[in-house]
N, CA, C and O atoms as CSV, one atom per row, in Angstrom:
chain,resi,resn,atom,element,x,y,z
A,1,UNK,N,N,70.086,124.984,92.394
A,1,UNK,CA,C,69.188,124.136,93.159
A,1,UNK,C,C,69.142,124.629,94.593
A,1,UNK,O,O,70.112,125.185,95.107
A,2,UNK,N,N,67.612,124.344,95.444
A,2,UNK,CA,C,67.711,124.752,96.568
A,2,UNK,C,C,67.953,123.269,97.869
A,2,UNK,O,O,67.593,122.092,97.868
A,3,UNK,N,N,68.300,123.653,98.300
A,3,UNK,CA,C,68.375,122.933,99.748
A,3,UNK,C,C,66.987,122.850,100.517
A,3,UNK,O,O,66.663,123.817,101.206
A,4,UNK,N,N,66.076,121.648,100.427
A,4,UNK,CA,C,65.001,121.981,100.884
A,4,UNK,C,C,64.870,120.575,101.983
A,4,UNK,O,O,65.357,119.455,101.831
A,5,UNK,N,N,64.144,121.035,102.958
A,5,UNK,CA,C,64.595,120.611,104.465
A,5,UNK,C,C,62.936,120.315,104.780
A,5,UNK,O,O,62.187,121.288,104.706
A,6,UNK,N,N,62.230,118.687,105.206
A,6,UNK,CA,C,60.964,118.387,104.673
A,6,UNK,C,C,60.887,118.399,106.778
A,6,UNK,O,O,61.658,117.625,107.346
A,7,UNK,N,N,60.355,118.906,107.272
A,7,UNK,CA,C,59.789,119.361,108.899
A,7,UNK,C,C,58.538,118.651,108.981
A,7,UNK,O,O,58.108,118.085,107.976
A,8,UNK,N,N,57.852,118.617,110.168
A,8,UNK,CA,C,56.758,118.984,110.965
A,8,UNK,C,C,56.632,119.823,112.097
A,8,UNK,O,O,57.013,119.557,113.237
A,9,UNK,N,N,56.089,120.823,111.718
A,9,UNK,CA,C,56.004,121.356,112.746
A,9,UNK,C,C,55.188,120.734,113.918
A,9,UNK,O,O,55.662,120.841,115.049
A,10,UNK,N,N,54.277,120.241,113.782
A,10,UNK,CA,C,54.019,119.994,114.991
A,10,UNK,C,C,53.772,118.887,115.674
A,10,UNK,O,O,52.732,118.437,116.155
A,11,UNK,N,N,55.073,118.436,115.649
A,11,UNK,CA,C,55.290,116.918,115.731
A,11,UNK,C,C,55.445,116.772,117.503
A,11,UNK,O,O,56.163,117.410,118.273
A,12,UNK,N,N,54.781,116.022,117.682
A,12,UNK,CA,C,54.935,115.324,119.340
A,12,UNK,C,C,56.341,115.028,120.333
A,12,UNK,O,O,56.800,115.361,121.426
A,13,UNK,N,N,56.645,114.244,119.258
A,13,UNK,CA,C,58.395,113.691,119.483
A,13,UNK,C,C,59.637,114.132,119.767
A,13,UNK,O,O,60.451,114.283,118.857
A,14,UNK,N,N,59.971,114.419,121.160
A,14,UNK,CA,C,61.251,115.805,120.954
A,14,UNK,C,C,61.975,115.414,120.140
A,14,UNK,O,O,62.497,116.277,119.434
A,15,UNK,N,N,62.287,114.103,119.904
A,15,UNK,CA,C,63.850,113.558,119.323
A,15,UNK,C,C,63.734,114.109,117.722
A,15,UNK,O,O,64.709,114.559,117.120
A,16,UNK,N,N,62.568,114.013,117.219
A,16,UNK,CA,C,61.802,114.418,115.730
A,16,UNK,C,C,62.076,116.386,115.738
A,16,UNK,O,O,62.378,117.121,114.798
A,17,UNK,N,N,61.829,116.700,117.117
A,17,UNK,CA,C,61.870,118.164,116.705
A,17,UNK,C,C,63.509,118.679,116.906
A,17,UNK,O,O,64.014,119.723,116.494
A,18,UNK,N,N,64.042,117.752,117.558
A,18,UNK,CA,C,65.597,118.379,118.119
A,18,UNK,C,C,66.578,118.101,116.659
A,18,UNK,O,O,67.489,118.779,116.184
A,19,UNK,N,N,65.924,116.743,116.177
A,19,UNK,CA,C,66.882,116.916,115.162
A,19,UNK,C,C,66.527,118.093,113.675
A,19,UNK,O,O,67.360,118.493,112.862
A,20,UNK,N,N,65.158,118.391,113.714
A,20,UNK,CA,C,65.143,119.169,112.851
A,20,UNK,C,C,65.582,120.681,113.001
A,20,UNK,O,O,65.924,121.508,112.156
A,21,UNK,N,N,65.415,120.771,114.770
A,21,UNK,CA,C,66.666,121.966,115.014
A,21,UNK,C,C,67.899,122.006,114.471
A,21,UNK,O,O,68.475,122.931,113.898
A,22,UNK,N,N,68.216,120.990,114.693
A,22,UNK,CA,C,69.871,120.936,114.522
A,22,UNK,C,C,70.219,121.115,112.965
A,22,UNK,O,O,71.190,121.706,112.492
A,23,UNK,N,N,69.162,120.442,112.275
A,23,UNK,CA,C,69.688,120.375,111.090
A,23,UNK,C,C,69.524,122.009,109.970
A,23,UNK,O,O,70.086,122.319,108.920
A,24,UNK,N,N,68.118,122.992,111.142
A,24,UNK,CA,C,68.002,124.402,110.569
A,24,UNK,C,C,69.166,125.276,110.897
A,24,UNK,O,O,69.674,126.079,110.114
A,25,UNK,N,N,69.663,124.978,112.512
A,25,UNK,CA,C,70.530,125.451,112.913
A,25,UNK,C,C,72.004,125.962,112.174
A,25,UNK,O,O,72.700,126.975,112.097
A,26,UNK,N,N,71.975,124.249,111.590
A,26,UNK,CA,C,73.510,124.059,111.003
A,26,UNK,C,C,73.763,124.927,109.646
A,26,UNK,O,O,74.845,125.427,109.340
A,27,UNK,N,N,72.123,125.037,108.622
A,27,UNK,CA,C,72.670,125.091,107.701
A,27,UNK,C,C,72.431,126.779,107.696
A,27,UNK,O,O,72.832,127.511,106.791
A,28,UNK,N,N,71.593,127.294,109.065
A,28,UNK,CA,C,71.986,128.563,109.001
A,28,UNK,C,C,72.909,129.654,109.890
A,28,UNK,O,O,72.930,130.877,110.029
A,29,UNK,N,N,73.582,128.622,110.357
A,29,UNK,CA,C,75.147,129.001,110.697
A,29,UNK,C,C,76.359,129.010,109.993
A,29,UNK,O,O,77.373,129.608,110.350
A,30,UNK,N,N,76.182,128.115,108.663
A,30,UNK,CA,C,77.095,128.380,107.587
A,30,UNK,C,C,76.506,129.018,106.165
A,30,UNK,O,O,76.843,128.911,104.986
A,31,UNK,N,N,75.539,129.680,106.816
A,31,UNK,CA,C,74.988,130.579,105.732
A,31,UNK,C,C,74.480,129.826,104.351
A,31,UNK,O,O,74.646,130.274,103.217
A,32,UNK,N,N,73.864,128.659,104.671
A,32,UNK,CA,C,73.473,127.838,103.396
A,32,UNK,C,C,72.225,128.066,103.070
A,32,UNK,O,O,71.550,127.774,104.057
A,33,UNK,N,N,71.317,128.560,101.912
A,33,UNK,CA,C,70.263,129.015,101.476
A,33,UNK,C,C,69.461,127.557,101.738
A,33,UNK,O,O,70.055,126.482,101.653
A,34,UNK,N,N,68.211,127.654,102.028
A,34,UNK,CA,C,67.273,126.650,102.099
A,34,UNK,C,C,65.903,126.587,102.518
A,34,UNK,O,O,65.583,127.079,103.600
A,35,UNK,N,N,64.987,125.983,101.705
A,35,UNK,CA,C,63.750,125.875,102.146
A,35,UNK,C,C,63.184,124.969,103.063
A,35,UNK,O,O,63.198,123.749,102.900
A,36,UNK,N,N,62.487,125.787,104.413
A,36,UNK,CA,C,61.751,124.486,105.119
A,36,UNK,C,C,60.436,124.414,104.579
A,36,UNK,O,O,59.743,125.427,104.481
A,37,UNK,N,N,59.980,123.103,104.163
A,37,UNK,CA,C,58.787,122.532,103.954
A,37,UNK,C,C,58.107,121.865,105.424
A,37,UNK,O,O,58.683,121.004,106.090
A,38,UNK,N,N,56.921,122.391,105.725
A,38,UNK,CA,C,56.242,121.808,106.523
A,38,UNK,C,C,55.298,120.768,105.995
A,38,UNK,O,O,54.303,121.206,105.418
A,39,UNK,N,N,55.450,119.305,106.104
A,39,UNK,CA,C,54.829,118.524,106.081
A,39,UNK,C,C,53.414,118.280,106.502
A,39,UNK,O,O,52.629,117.795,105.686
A,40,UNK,N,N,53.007,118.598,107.791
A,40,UNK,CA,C,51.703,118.841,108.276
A,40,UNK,C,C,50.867,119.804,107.750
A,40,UNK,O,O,49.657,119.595,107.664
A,41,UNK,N,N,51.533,121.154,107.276
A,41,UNK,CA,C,50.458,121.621,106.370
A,41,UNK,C,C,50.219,121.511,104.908
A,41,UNK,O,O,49.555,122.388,104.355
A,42,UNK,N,N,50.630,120.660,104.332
A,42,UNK,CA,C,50.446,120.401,102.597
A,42,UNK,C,C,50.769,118.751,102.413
A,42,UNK,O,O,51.742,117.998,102.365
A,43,UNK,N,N,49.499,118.707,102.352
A,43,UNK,CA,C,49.480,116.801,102.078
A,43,UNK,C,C,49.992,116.785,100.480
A,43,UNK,O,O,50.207,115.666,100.015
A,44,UNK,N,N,50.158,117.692,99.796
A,44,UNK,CA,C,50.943,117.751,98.298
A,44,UNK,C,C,52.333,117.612,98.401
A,44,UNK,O,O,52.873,116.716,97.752
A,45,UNK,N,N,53.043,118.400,99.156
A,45,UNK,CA,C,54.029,118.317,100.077
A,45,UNK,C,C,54.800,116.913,100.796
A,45,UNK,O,O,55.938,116.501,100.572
A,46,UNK,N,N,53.728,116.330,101.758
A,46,UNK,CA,C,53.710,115.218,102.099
A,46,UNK,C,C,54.334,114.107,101.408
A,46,UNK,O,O,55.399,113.489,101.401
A,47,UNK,N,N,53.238,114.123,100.845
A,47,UNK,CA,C,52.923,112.735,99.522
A,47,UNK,C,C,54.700,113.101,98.356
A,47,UNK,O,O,55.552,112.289,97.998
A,48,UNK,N,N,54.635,114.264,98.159
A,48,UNK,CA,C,56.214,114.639,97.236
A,48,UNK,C,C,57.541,113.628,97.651
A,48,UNK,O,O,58.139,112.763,97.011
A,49,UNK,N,N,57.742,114.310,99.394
A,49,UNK,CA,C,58.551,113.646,99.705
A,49,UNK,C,C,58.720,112.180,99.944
A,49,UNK,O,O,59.761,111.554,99.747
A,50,UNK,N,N,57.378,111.605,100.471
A,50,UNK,CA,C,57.099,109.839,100.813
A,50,UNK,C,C,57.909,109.461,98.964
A,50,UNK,O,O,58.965,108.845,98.821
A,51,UNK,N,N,57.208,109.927,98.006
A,51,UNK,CA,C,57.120,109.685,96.240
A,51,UNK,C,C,58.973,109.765,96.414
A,51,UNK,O,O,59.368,108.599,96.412
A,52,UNK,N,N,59.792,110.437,96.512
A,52,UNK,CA,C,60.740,110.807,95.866
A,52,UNK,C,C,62.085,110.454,96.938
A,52,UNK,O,O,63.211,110.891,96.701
A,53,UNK,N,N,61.816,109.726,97.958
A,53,UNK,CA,C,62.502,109.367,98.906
A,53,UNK,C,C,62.661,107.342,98.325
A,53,UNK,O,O,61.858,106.409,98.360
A,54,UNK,N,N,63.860,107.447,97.936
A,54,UNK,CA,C,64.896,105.975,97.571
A,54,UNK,C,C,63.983,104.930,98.114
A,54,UNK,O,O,63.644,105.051,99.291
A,55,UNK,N,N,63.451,103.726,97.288
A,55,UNK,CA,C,62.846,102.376,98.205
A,55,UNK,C,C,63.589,101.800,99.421
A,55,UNK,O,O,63.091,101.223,100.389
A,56,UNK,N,N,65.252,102.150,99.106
A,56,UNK,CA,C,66.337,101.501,99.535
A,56,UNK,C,C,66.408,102.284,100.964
A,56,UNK,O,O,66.721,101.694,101.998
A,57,UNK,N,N,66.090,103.660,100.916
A,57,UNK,CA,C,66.095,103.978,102.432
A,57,UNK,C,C,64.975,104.432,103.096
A,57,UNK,O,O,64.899,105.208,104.048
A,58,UNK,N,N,64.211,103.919,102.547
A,58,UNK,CA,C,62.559,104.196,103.585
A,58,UNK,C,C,62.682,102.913,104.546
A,58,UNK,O,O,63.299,101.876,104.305
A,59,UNK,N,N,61.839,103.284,105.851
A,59,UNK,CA,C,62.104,102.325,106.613
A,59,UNK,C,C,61.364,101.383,106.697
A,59,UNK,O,O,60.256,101.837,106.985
A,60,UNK,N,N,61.307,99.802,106.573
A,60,UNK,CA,C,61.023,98.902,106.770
A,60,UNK,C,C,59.207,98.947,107.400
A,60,UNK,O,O,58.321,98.362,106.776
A,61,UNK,N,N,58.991,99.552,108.395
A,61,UNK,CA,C,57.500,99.675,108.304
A,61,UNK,C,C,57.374,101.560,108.415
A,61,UNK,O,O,58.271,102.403,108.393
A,62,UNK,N,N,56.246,101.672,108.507
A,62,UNK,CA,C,55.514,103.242,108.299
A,62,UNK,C,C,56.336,103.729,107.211
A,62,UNK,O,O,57.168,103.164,106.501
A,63,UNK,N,N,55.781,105.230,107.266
A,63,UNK,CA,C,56.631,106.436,106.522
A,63,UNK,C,C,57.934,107.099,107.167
A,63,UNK,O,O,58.047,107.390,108.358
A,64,UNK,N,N,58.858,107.280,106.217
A,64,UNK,CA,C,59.750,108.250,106.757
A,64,UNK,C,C,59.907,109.670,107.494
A,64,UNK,O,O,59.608,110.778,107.049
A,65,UNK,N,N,60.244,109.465,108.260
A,65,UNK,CA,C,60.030,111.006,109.470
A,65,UNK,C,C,60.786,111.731,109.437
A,65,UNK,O,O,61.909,111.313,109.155
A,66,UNK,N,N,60.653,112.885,109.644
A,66,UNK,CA,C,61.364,113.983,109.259
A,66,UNK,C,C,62.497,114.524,110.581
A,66,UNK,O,O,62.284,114.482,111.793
A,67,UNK,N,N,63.519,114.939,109.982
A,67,UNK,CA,C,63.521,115.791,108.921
A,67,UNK,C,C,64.032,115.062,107.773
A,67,UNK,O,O,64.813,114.166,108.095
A,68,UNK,N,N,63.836,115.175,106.622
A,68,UNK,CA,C,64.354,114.985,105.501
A,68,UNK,C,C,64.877,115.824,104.310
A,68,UNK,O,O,64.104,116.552,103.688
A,69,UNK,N,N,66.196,115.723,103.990
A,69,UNK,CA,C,66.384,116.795,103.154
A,69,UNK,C,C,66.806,116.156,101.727
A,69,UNK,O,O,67.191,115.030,101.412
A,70,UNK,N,N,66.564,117.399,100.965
A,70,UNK,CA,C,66.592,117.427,99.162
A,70,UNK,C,C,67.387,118.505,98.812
A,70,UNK,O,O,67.131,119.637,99.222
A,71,UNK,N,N,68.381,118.245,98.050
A,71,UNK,CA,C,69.226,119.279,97.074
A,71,UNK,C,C,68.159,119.507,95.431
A,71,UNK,O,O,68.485,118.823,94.461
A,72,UNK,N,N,67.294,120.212,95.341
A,72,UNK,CA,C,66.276,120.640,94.528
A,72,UNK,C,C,65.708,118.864,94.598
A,72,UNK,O,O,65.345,118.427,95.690
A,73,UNK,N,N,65.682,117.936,93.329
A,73,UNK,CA,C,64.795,116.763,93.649
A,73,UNK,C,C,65.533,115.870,93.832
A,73,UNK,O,O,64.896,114.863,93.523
A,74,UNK,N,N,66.801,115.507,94.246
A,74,UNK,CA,C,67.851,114.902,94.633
A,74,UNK,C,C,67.681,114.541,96.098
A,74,UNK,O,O,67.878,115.429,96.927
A,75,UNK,N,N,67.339,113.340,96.491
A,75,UNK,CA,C,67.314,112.807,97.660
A,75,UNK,C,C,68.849,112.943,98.412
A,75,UNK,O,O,69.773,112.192,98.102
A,76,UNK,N,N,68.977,114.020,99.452
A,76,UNK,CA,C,70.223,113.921,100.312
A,76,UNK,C,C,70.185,112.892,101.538
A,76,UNK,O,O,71.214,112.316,101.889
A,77,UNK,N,N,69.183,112.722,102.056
A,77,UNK,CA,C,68.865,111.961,103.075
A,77,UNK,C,C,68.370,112.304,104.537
A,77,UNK,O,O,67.870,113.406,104.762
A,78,UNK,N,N,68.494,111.478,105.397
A,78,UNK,CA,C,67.575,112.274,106.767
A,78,UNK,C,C,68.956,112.110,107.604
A,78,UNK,O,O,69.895,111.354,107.356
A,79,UNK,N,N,68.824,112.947,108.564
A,79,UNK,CA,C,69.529,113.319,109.983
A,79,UNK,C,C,69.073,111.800,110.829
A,79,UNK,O,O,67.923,111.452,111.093
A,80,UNK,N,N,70.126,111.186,111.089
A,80,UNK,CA,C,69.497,109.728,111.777
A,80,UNK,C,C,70.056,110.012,113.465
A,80,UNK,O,O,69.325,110.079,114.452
A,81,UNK,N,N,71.470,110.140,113.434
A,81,UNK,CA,C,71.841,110.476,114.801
A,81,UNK,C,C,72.227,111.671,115.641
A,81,UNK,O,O,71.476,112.208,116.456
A,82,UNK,N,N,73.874,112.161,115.281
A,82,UNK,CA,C,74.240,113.096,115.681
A,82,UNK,C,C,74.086,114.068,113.909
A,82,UNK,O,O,73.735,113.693,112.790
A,83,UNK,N,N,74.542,115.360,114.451
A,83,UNK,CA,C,74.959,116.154,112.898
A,83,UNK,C,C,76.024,115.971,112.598
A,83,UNK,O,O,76.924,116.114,113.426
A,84,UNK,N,N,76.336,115.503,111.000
A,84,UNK,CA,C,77.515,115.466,110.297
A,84,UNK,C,C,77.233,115.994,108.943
A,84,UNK,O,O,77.478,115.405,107.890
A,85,UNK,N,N,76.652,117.254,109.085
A,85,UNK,CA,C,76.118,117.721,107.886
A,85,UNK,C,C,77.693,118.151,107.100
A,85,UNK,O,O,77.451,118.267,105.899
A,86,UNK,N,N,79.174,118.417,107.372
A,86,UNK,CA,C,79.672,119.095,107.711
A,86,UNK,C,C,80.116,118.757,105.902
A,86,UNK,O,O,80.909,119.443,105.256
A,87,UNK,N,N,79.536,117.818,105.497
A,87,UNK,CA,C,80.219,116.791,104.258
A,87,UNK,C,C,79.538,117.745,102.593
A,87,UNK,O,O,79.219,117.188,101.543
A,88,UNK,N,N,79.490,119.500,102.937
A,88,UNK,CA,C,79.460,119.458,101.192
A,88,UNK,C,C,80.547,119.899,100.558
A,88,UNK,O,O,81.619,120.234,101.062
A,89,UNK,N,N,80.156,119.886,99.158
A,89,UNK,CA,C,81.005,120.243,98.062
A,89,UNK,C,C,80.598,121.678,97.593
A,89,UNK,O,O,79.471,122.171,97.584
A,90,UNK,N,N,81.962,122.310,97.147
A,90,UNK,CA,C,82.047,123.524,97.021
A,90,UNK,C,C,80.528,123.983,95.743
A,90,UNK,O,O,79.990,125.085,95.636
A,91,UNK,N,N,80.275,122.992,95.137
A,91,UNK,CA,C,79.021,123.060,94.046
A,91,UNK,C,C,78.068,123.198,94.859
A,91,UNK,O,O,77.085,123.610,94.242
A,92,UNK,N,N,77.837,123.046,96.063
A,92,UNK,CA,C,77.010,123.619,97.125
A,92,UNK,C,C,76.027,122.121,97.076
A,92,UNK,O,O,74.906,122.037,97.578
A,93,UNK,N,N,76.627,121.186,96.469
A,93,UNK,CA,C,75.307,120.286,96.472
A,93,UNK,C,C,75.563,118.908,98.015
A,93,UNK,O,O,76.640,118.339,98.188
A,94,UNK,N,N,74.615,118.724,98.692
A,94,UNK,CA,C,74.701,117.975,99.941
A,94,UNK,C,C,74.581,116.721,99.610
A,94,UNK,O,O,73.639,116.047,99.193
A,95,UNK,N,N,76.338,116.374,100.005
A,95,UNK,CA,C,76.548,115.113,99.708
A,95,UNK,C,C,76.295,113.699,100.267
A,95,UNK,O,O,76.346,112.586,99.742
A,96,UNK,N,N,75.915,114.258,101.900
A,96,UNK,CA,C,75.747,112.822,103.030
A,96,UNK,C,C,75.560,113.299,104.239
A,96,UNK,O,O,76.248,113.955,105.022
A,97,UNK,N,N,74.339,112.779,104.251
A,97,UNK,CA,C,73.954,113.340,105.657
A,97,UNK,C,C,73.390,112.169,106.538
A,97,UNK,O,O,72.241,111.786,106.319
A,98,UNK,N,N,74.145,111.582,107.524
A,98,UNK,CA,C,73.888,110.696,108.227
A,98,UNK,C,C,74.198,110.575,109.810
A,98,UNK,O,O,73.863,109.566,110.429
């Protein structure tokens, strides 16, 4: 399975773009294979992640903002504050990311 990491590129919001730094940063400083999906260009894309993201953690009003990540179709979750990506398992699969 891949590690796939749901972006906008060209999102307004520093706080929206800093954390999706952090979170490309991290996983390619420990050499972790992964796809970024840009959200803004593939409304197929889009619509995937809104579809396959938990009722239980979408937020209360709008859509969920990125970044958001997936271990192949396995909801890992989004980067909310600082990085604590630091939490996988040797099966390479991302266990908690909060």
């Amino acid at each position: 399975m891949v590690i796939r990491v749901f972006i906008a590129s060209s999102s307004g919001f520093v706080a929206i773009k800093k954390k999706q730094q952090d979170v490309v940063r991290f996983l390619e400083a420990n050499k972790i294979e992964f796809e970024e999906v840009d959200i803004t260009m593939s409304e197929e894309q889009r619509q995937w992640m809104y579809k396959n993201i938990p009722p239980e953690k979408k937020p209360a009003q709008g859509n969920p903002l990125p970044p958001q990540i997936f271990n192949g179709d396995r909801y890992c979750g989004a980067l909310r504050t600082s990085i604590l990506l630091s939490e996988f398992e040797y099966s390479g699969y991302l266990i908690e990311v909060e």
